[in-house]
C-alpha positions in Angstrom: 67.6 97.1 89.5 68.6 99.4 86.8 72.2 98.7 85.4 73.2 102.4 86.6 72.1 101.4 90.0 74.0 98.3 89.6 77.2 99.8 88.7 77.0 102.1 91.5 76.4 99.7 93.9 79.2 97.4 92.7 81.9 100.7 92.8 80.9 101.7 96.5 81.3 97.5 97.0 84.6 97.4 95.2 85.8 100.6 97.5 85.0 99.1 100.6 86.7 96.0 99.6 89.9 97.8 98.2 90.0 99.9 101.3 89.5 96.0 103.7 92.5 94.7 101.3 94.9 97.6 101.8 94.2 100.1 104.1 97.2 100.1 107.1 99.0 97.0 106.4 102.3 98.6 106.1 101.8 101.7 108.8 103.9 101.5 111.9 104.2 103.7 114.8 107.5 105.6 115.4 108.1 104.4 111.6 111.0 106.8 111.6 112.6 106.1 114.3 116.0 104.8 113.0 115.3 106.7 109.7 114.8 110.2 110.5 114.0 110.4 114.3 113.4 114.0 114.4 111.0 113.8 111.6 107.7 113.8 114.1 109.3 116.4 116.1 110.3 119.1 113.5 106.6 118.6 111.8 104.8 119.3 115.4 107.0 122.6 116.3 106.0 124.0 112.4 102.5 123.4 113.6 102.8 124.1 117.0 104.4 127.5 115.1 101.2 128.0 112.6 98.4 127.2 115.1 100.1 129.7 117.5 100.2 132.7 114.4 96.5 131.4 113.5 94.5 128.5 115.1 92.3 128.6 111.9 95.3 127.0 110.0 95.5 124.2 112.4 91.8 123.8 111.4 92.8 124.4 108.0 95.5 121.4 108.2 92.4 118.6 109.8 90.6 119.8 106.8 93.7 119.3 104.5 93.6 115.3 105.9 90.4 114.7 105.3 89.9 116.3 102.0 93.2 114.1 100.5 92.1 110.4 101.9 89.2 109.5 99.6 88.6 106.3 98.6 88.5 106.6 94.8 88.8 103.3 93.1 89.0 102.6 89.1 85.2 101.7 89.3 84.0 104.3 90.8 86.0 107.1 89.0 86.0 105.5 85.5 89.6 105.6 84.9 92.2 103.1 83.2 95.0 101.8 85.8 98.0 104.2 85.5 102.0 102.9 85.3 102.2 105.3 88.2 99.4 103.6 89.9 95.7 104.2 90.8 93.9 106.9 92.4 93.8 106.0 95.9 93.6 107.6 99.5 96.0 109.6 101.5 98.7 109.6 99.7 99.2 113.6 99.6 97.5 113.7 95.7 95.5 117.1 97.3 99.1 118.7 97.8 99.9 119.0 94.1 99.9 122.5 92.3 98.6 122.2 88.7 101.6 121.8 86.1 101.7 121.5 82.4 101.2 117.6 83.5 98.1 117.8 85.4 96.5 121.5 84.8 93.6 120.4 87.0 94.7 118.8 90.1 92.7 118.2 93.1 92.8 121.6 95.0 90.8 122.9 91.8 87.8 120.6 92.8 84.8 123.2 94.3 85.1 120.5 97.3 88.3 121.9 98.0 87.7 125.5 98.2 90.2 127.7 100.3 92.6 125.0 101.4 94.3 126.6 104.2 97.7 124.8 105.7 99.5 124.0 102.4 102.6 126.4 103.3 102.8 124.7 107.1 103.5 121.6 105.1 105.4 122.9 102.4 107.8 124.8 105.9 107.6 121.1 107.6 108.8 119.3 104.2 111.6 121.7 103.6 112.8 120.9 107.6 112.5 117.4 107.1 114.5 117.2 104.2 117.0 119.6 105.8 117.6 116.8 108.2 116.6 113.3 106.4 116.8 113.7 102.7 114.3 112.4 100.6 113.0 110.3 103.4 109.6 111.4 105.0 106.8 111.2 102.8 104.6 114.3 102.2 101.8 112.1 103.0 103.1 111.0 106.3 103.9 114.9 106.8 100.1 115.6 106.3 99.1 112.8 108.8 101.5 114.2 111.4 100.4 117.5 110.4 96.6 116.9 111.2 97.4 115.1 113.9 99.7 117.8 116.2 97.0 120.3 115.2 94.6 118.5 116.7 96.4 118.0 119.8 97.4 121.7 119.8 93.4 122.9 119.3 91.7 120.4 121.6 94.2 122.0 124.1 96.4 118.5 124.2 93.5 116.5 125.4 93.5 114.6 121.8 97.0 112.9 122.3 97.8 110.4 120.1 100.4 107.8 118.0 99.9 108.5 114.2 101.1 105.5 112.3 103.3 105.7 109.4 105.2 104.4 106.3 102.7 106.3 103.9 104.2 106.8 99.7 102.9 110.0 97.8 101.0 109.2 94.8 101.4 111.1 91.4 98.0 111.5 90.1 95.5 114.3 91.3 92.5 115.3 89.3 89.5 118.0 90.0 86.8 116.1 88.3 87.2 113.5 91.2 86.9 115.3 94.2 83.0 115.8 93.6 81.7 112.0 94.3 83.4 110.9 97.7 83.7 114.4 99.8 80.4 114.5 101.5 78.6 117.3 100.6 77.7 119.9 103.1 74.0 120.0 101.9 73.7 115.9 102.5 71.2 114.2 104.2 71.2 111.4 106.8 71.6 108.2 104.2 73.7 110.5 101.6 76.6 111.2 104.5 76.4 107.2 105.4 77.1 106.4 102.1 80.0 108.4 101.3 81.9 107.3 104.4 80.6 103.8 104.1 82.6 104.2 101.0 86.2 104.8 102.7 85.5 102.1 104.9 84.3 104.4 107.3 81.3 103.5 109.6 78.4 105.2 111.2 80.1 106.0 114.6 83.3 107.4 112.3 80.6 109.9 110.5 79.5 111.0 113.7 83.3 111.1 115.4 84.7 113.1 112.6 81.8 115.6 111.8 83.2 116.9 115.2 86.3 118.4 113.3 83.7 121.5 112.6 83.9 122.3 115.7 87.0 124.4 114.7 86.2 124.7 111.2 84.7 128.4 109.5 82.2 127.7 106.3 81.3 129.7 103.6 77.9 131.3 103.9 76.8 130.6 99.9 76.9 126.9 101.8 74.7 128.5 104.9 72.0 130.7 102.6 69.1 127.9 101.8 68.6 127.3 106.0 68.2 130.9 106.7 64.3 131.0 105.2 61.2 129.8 106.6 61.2 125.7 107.6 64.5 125.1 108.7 65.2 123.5 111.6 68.0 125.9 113.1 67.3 128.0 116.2 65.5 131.1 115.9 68.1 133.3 117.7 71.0 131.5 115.6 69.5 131.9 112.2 68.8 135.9 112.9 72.7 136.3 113.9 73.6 134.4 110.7 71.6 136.1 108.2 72.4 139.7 110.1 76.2 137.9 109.1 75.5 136.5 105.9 74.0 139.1 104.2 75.0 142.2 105.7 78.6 141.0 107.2 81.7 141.9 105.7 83.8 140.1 103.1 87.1 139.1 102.0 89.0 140.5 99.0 87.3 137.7 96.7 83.8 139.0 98.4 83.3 135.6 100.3 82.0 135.7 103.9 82.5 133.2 106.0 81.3 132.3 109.8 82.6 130.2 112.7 80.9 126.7 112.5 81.0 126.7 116.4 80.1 130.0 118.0 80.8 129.2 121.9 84.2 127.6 121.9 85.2 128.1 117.8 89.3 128.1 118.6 88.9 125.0 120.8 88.7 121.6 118.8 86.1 119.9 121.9 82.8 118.3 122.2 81.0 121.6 122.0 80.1 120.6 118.0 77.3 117.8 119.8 75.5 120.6 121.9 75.2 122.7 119.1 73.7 119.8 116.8 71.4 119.3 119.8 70.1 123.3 120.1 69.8 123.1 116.0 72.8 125.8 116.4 74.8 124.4 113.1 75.0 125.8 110.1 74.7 122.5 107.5 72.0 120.4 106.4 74.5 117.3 107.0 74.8 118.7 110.8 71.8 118.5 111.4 71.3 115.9 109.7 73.3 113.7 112.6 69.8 113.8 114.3 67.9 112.0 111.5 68.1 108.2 113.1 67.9 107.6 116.5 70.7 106.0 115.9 73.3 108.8 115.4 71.1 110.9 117.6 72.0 109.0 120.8 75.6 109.0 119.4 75.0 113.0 119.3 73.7 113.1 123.2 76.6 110.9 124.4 79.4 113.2 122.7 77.6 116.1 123.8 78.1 115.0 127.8 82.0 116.3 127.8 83.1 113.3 129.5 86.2 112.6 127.3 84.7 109.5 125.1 84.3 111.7 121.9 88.3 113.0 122.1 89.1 109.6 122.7 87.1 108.2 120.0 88.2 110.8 117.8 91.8 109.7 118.4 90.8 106.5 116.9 88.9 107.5 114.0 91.8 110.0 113.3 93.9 107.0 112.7 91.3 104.8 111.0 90.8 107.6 108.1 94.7 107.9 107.8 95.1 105.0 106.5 92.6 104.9 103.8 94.3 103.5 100.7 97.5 104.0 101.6 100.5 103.8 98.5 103.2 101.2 99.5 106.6 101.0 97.7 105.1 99.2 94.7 103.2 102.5 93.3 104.3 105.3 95.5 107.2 107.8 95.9 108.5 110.2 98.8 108.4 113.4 97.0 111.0 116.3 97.2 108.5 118.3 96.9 105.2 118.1 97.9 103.5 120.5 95.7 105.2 118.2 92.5 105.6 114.8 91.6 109.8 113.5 91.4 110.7 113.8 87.7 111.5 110.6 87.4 
């Protein structure tokens, strides 16, 4: 084996085993409970708020989750171990604005393209430390945040506990939001490996990719199915390159197209029927169908029966707690788009 290939199978190792060592040991349900026992409360009624104005930011705020708990370890990203700590997993790093500090933080990466959600968080942070100063992480706000929207969206058939105790980490960096996001043009073993790299397994893949059932996508992410040899429907590529191409724009001259055109506002098991029509719009949906494996997971999901919301529930949890910060290299942030300046 080539010592590139080496290396890069020793940092996927090294994540998995990081993420085995540390992921949840300190997260408790009703964490805030003697603390700040409105805490939960006041973060679901600014989402409940949001999603009401706009069910695309509750989308938006799933998205935000994901998109903040990578599993970037010092192997993998190259980097020397930091007084402040190490790049890690959801610990709120995709929060932070750029500052003379860090000019080129995470919601720079091309990964993280039109965040939505970030003022819902930034409204929930201010209430919390209306009522608990400086003692609710943003981190634990995001979780909760994804969380309520998810309930709110599946229309409160994904109910949940969200474990907490979460610190917010201080380091946030562009450059590293390329490796671990899976990629929307991913195939089959590509997706595997960037979840098996959170500690996520094959049924989590499949679980999660069901958050696009809410979710809108750029078309420049859409334009390579829409010629001859794709797999997508016939009557579903026409509607998306009659979009696509002649559709209208927003002021930056992006357009953009519900992931899930039969229930799109509804976060449900609609996602699996779709991937079973070839009705999605990216290769790493369709992709889902590649092994018999996920395939059958597919069909299952796709029966509406309630075992993909309830597995989601679980997953939802499993990928919170990816690399969590404890009190050793963690803070709770005043404010969540800025690390304390101390």
């Amino acid at each position: 084996m080539a010592a590139g290939c080496q290396l890069a199978v020793l940092s996927v190792i090294s994540c998995v085993l990081l993420w085995a060592a540390a992921c949840q040991g300190a997260l408790e349900v009703s964490y805030y409970d003697e603390t700040c026992p409105r805490a939960e409360g006041i973060v679901r009624a600014e989402v409940r708020k949001a999603v009401h104005a706009n069910a695309g930011v509750g989308a938006g705020l799933i998205r935000l989750l994901f998109h903040d708990c990578l599993c970037i370890c010092i192997a993998y990203a190259k980097l020397p171990v930091r007084a402040f700590g190490t790049p890690q997993g959801c610990e709120a790093s995709v929060l932070l604005d750029a500052s003379e500090d860090n000019p080129e933080p995470e919601q720079d990466g091309i990964p993280n393209t039109g965040l939505r959600g970030l003022d819902v968080i930034d409204a929930a942070k201010d209430a919390v430390e209306e009522a608990c100063p400086g003692t609710v992480s943003c981190a634990d706000i995001l979780a909760f945040a994804a969380r309520d929207a998810s309930y709110l969206l599946s229309g409160y058939r994904i109910d949940f506990e969200m474990p907490a105790g979460r610190l917010d980490g201080r380091y946030s960096n562009a450059t590293e939001t390329l490796g671990p996001l899976p990629s929307p043009f991913a195939n089959h073993s590509e997706l595997a490996t960037k979840f098996a790299a959170k500690g996520l397994d094959v049924d989590d893949m499949v679980v999660l990719s069901g958050a696009h059932s809410v979710s809108r996508a750029h078309c420049t992410s859409v334009l390579h199915r829409l010629g001859n040899g794709s797999d997508m429907d016939p009557s579903f590529k026409r509607w998306l390159r009659r979009r696509c191409l002649t559709g209208p724009s927003d002021a930056a001259g992006n357009t953009t197209v519900r992931q899930d055109t039969v229930t799109g506002a509804v976060l449900d098991s609609q996602y699996y029927t779709n991937v079973l029509r070839h009705r999605v719009l990216f290769t790493s949906d369709a992709a889902l169908l590649a092994s018999p494996q996920t395939a059958r997971m597919v069909r299952d999901y796709a029966n509406g029966d309630g075992q993909w919301e309830k597995k989601f529930e679980m997953a939802m949890v499993k990928m919170a707690g990816i690399d969590v910060k404890d009190g050793t290299d963690g803070e709770i942030r005043k404010n969540c788009r800025s690390v304390n300046s101390n």
